[in-house]
C-alpha positions, 0 to 999 in steps of 0.5 A: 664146248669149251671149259675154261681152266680156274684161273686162281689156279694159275699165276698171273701170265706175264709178256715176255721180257726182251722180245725186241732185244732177242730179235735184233740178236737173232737178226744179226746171228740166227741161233734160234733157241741157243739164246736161251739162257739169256731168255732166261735170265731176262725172264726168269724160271717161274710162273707163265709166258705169253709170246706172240706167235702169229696172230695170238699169244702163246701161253705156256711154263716160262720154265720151258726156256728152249721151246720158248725161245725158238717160238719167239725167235722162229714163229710159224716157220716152227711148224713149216709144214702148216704152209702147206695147208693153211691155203686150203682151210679157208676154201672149206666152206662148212663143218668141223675142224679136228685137231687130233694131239693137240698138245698146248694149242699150237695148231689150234692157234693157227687154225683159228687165224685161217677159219671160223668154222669151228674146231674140236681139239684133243689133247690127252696129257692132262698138264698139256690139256690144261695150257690147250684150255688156258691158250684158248682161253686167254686168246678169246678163241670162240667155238673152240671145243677142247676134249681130254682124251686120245684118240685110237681105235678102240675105247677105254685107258691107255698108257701115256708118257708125258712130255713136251711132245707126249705119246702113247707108250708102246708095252709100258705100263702106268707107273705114276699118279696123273699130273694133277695130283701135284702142282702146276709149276712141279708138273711143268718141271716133271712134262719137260723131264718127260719121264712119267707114264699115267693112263689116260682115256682112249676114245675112237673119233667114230664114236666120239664125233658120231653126233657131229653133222659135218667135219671139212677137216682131220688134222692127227699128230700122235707121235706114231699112234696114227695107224691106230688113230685111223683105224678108229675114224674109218666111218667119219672119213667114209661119212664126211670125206674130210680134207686129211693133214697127217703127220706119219711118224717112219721112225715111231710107227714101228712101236705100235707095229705098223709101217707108212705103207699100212697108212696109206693101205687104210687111206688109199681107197678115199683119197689121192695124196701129197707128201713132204718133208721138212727134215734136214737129215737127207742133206749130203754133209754136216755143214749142209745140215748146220746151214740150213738151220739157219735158213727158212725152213723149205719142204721137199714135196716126194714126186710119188708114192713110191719115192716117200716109202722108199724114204721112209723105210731106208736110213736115216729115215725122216722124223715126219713126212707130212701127207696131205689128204684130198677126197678122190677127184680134188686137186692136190697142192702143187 
């Protein structure tokens, strides 16, 4: 189960101050995460935010001004690709839902808006896992059970650098004492530099939801890592057949010396699949591009196989194409 952080470690988290004032400006210009400086000055640098973000209230560092900003201005539509499947997970009748890279809890708000069924959540940055147990906490989440670990293919320690959106490091070494070793609003500021590199423990989802009787679901963003991550779940996904959601990372699986063909090479035995994308960098000219930043985000669904690996290997290359998973024999999204 879930452990809730202490919460006299933490300040007393604050509403958001001009939320309407935000709003009508972003109605009349839609520049998104561009007012925020004006966030800031509303809302000072110090202590934590909560923003209502669909359904919840989103707690985090009221020093990340910018990520702020465009959650409270944008809302889901930061995550258009949850659109995608969010119709799917309340026909999962039964079993878990895996939330691989976490990060403060943004899907783990999402899913919980669309399913009752319980979750499993793993966050390995310890500074995010923290926000991941604080946004479960303050939002009364149940069944909500948060792991402090990442997840490969193999069990033991791995390198980690922090950040906003932390990954796995690719041939570096640990260089820093783990985020706990100083003060939240000091690790706040040091997540977003994003600099740092600290071990974290490294688990395998085979061994580590071995006791699980039944996963419906496998959601993994890891930032390049997911080769590795697969290959540590090839026993859950034979035992369970779970509905996959994957974010494949063209430009980062390099690092770890994989490619978006050795992915599909790993799933293609279980599953039939979907792909989209949301990136804009495809679009034919500069002004297409600025344009669309200030429309809904609307995702491009590959037509084949071939079609999303020829994109994901030629440049400019997407920064994520989203795959939809469905056990052989089910429908895919249309």
């Amino acid at each position: 189960m879930n452990h809730g952080i202490e919460t006299s470690s933490w300040s007393q988290v604050r509403a958001v101050r001009g939320e309407k004032f935000l709003r009508g400006l972003h109605r009349i210009l839609p520049l998104g995460r561009k007012y925020h400086p004006l966030f800031s000055v509303l809302n000072g640098r110090r202590g934590l935010l909560a923003i209502p973000f669909d359904q919840c209230r989103l707690v985090q560092p009221t020093s990340w001004a910018k990520q702020i900003t465009n959650q409270l201005l944008r809302g889901v539509d930061v995550v258009p690709e949850f659109r995608l499947f969010a119709p799917l997970v309340p026909q999962l009748a039964s079993g878990c839902l895996i939330d691989v890279g976490a990060n403060i809890g943004l899907y783990t708000l999402l899913l919980r808006s669309v399913s009752a069924l319980p979750i499993i959540a793993y966050e390995p940055q310890p500074f995010l896992f923290k926000l991941l147990q604080c946004n479960i906490d303050f939002n009364r989440l149940a069944n909500v059970d948060a792991r402090n670990f990442a997840c490969g293919a193999h069990h033991g320690e791995v390198p980690f650098t922090i950040g906003i959106n932390g990954s796995v490091a690719a041939g570096v070494k640990a260089r820093g004492a783990t985020a706990g070793d100083v003060d939240w609003e000091s690790e706040a500021q040091r997540t977003q530099r994003g600099q740092a590199v600290v071990q974290v423990p490294l688990t395998t989802l085979d061994e580590d939801l071995a006791g699980v009787p039944s996963i419906s679901l496998l959601k993994i963003d890891c930032e390049g890592f997911e080769f590795d991550v697969l290959q540590g779940a090839r026993l859950l996904i034979e035992r369970h057949s779970p509905l996959l959601f994957l974010e494949i990372h063209p430009t980062l699986l390099g690092r770890f010396g994989h490619a978006a063909d050795e992915v599909l090479e790993l799933l293609r035995p279980d599953y039939d699949f979907d792909f989209w994308c949301f990136d804009q960098i495809r679009r034919s000219s500069k002004l297409g591009r600025s344009l669309a930043k200030f429309r809904r985000p609307k995702g491009r669904r590959y037509d084949t196989e071939e079609e999303m690996l020829v994109a994901a290997s030629s440049d400019p290359r997407p920064a994520q194409i989203y795959l939809i998973g469905q056990p052989k024999g089910k429908a895919g999204i249309t």
